[in-house]
C-alpha positions as CSV (number, residue, x, y, z in Angstrom):
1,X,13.6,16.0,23.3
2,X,17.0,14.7,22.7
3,X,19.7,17.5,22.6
4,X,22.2,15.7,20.0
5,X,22.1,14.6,16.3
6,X,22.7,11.1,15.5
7,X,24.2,9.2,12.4
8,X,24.5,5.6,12.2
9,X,25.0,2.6,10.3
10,X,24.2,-1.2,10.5
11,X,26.0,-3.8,9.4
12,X,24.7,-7.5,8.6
13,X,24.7,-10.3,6.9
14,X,22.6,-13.5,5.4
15,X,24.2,-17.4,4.8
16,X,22.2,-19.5,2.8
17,X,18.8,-17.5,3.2
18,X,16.4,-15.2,2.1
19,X,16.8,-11.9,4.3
20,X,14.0,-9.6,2.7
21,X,11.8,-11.7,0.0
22,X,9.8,-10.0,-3.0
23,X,6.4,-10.9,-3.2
24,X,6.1,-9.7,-7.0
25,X,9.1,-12.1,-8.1
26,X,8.0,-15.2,-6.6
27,X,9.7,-14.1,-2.7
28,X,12.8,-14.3,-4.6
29,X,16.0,-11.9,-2.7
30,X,15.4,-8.5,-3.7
31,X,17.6,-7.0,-5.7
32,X,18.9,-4.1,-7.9
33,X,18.3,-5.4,-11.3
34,X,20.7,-3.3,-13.1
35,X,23.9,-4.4,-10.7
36,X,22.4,-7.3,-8.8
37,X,23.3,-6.2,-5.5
38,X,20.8,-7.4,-3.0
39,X,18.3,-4.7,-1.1
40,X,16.2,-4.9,1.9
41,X,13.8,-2.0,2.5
42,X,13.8,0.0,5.5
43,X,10.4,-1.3,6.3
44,X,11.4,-4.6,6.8
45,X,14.2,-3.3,9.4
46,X,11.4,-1.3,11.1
47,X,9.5,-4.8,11.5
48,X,12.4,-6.0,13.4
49,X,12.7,-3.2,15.5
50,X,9.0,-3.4,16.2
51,X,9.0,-6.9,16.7
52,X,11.5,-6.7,19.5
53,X,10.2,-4.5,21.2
54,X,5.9,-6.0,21.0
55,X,8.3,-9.0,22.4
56,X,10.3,-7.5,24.9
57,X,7.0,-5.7,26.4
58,X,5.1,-8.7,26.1
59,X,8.2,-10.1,28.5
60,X,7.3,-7.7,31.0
61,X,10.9,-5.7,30.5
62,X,8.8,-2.3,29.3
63,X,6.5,-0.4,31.3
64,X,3.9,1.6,30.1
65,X,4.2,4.0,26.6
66,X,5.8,0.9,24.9
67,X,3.2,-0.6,22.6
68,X,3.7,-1.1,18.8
69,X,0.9,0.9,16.6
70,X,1.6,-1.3,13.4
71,X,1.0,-4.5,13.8
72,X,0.2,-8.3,12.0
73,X,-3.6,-8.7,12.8
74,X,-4.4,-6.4,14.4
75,X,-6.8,-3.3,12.6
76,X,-5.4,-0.4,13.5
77,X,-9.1,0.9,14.4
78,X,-9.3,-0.6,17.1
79,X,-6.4,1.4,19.0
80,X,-7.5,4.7,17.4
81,X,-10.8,4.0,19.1
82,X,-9.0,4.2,22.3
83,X,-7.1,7.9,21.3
84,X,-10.2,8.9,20.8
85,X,-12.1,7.9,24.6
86,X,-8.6,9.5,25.9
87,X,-10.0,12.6,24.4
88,X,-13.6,12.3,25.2
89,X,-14.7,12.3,21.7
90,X,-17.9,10.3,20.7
91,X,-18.1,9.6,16.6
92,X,-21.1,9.1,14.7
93,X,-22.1,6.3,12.6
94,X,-19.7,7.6,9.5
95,X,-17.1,7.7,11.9
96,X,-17.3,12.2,11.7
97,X,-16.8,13.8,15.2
98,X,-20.4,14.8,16.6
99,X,-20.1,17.3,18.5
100,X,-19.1,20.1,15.7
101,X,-18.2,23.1,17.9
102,X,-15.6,21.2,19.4
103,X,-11.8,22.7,19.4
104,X,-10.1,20.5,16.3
105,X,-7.3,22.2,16.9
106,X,-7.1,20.9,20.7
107,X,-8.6,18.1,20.0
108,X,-6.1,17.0,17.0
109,X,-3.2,18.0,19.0
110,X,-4.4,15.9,22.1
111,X,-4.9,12.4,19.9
112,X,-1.9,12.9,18.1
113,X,0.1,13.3,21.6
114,X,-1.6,10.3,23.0
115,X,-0.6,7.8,20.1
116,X,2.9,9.1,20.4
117,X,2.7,8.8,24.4
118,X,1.7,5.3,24.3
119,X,3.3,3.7,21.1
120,X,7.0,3.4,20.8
121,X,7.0,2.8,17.4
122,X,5.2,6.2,16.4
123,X,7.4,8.3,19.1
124,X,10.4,6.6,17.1
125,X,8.9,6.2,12.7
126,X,6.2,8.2,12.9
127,X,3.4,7.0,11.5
128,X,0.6,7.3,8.4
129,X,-2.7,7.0,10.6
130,X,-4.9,7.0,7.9
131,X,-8.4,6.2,10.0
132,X,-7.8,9.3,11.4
133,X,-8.2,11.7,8.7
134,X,-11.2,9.8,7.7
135,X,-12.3,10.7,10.7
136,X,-12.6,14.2,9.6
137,X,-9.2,14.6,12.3
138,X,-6.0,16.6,11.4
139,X,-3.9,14.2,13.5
140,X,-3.1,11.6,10.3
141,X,0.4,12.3,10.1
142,X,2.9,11.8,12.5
143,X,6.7,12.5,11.3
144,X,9.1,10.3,13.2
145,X,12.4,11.0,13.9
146,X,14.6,8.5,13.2
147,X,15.1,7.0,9.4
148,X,16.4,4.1,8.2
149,X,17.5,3.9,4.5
150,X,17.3,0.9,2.4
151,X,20.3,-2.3,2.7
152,X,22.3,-2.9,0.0
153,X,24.6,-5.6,-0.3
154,X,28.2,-4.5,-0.6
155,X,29.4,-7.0,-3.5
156,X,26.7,-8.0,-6.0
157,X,24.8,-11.3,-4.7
158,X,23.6,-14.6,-6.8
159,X,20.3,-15.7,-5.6
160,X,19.5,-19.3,-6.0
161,X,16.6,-21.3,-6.5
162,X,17.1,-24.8,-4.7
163,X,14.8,-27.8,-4.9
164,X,13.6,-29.4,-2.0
165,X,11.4,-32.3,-0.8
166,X,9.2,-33.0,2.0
167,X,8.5,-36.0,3.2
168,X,4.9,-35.6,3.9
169,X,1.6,-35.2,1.7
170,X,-1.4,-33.2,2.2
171,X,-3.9,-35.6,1.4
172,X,-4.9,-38.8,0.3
173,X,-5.3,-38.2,-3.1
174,X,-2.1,-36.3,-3.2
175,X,-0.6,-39.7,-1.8
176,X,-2.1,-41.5,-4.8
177,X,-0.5,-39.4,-7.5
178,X,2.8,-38.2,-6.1
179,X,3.7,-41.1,-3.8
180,X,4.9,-40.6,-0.1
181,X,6.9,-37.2,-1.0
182,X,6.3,-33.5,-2.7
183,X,9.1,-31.0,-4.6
184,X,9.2,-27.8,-3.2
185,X,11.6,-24.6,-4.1
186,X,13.6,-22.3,-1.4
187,X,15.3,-19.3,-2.9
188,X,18.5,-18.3,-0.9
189,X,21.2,-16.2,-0.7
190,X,24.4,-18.1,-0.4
191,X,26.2,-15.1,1.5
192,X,25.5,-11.7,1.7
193,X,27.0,-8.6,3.6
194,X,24.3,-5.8,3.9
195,X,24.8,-2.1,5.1
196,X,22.1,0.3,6.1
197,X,22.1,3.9,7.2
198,X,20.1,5.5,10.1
199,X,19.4,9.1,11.1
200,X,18.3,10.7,14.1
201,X,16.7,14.2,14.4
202,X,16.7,15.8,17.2
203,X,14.8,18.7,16.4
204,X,12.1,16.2,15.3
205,X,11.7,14.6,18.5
206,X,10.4,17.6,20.5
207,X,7.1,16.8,18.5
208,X,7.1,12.9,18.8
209,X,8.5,12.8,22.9
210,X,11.4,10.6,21.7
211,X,13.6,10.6,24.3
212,X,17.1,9.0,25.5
213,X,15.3,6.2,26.9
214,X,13.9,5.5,23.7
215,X,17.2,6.0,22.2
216,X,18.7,3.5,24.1
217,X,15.9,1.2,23.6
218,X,16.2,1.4,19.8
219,X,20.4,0.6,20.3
220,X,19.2,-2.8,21.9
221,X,16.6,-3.3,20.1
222,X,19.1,-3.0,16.6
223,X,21.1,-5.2,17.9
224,X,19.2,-8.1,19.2
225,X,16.6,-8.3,16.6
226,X,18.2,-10.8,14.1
227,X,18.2,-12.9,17.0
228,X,14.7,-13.3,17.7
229,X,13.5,-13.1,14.4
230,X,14.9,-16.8,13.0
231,X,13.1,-18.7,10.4
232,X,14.1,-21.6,8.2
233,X,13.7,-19.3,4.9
234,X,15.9,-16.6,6.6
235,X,18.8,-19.0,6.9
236,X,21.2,-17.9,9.1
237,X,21.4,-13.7,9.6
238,X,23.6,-12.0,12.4
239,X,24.1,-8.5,13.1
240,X,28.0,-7.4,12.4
241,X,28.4,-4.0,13.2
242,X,26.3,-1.0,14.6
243,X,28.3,2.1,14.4
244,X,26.8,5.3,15.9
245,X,28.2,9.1,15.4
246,X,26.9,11.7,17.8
247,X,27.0,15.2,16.9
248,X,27.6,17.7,20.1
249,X,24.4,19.8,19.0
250,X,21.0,19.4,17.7
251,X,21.1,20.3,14.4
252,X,24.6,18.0,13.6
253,X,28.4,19.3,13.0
254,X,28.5,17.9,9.5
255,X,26.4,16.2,6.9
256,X,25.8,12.4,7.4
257,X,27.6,11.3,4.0
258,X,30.5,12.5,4.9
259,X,30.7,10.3,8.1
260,X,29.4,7.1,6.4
261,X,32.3,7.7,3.3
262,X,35.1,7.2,6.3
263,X,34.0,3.6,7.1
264,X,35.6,1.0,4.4
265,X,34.3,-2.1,3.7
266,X,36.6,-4.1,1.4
267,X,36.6,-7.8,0.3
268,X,40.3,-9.9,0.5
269,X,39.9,-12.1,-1.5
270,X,39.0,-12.7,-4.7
271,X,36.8,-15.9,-4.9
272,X,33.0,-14.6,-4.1
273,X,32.2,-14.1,-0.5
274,X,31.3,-16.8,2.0
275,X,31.9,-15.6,5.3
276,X,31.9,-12.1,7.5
277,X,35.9,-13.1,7.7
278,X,36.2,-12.9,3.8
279,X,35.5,-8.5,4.7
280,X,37.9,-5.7,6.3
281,X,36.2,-3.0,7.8
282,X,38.4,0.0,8.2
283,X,37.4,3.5,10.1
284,X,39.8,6.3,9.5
285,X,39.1,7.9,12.8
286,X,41.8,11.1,11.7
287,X,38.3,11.9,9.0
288,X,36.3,12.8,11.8
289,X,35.0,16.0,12.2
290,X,35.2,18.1,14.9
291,X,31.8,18.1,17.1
292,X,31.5,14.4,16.5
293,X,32.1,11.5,18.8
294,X,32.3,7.7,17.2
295,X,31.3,4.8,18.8
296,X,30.9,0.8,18.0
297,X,28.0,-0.9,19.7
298,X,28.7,-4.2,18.5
């Protein structure tokens, strides 16, 4: 388990793109409606994350212990099946454990310490695994350690909905009625500056086997996952700023807010944002508190 307590925060931003769109508004930006500042959940960060790391693995840089549980078609089924052959457990035809005098306890404990074993992202998030409890198993529920809180946009943002063409039909009927081109609409963000928060329990990790390998793994994984995850709708998005505060014991030398409300982000000008250069970010390193050690990994 890891020994210290960890804050930190992420800093990014989006030109001319989408970074996080809302299927219930059309994939518009979401947003705060009340102050329209723009948000992107925490579990489209964790996609990122995961998605580096399925790709680093698949790269051959990660051993063994470094799959991703959640996953784009893939049923998650199938890789419970395999917790349960680690455990010797055979399942009857409602999916129910047969053999009935068998230990649950044991037996819960030993599942749940395989999925974490061999998948990075529950050893890291945790995990919901439903299929188990339907399986009559106590080992559903897996409480990561690190946490990632929602992105908000520092200045309020002005999604836009922009016409486009393409110059290409679909078929020949389509080439009949609408001629040689089709209208199309891509909502963007003309520029936005996003901030995120991140906590790391160490207490937590004893449970999961999260461990400074990890840790580091999850720095570079932060870091390099707006590059690998381009897309036309996403525009162009780039990682800023990945500050990380490292409390000298387990259970942390002060409460994360008050080490986020140190770090400044301020806008010089007044003409709305277009650029990472239009921000100052200032740390007043005096605000500090004992027990805690700063550093900037970007």
């Amino acid at each position: 388990m890891l020994t210290n307590k960890y804050d930190f925060l992420i800093l990014f931003d989006v030109e001319n793109g989408n970074p996080n769109g809302d299927p219930d508004a059309d994939n518009m930006p979401r947003i705060d409606p009340e102050t329209n500042f723009g948000i992107v959940t925490d579990v489209c960060l964790k996609r990122k994350v995961r998605n580096y790391v399925d790709m680093a693995k698949s790269m051959g840089e990660l051993g063994e212990g470094y799959d991703i549980y959640i996953q784009e078609k893939k049923p998650l089924n199938r890789v419970d099946a395999e917790a349960y052959k680690f455990a010797n457990v055979e399942l009857d035809d409602k999916g129910i454990v047969k053999d009935k005098k068998i230990d649950k306890e044991k037996l819960d404990i030993s599942v749940r310490d395989f999925m974490c074993s061999n998948f990075f992202d529950i050893r890291t998030f945790g995990a919901v695994m439903t299929t188990h409890v339907k399986n009559n198993l106590n080992a559903g529920q897996v409480r990561g350690p690190v946490q990632l809180s929602f992105a908000r946009s520092i200045d309020r943002i002005f999604p836009q909905n922009i016409t486009i063409t393409r110059g290409a039909v679909a078929t020949e009927k389509d080439f009949l009625e609408k001629g040689s081109s089709t209208m199309g609409r891509k909502h963007i963000v003309p520029y936005g500056l996003y901030k995120a928060e991140g906590y790391i329990s160490a207490p937590l990790t004893k449970s999961t086997g999260f461990n400074e390998d990890d840790l580091e793994l999850l720095w570079q994984a932060i870091t390099n996952m707006l590059e690998h995850d381009r897309a036309a709708a996403r525009g162009k998005m780039s990682m800023r700023e990945l500050i990380v505060f490292r409390h000298e014991n387990a259970l942390g030398n002060a409460p994360s807010h008050k080490l986020f409300d140190i770090i400044k982000i301020e806008k010089k000008t007044e003409d709305p944002p277009r650029s990472y250069n239009d921000y100052v970010l200032t740390i007043d390193e005096t605000k500090i508190p004992a027990g805690i050690t700063m550093e900037r990994l970007i």
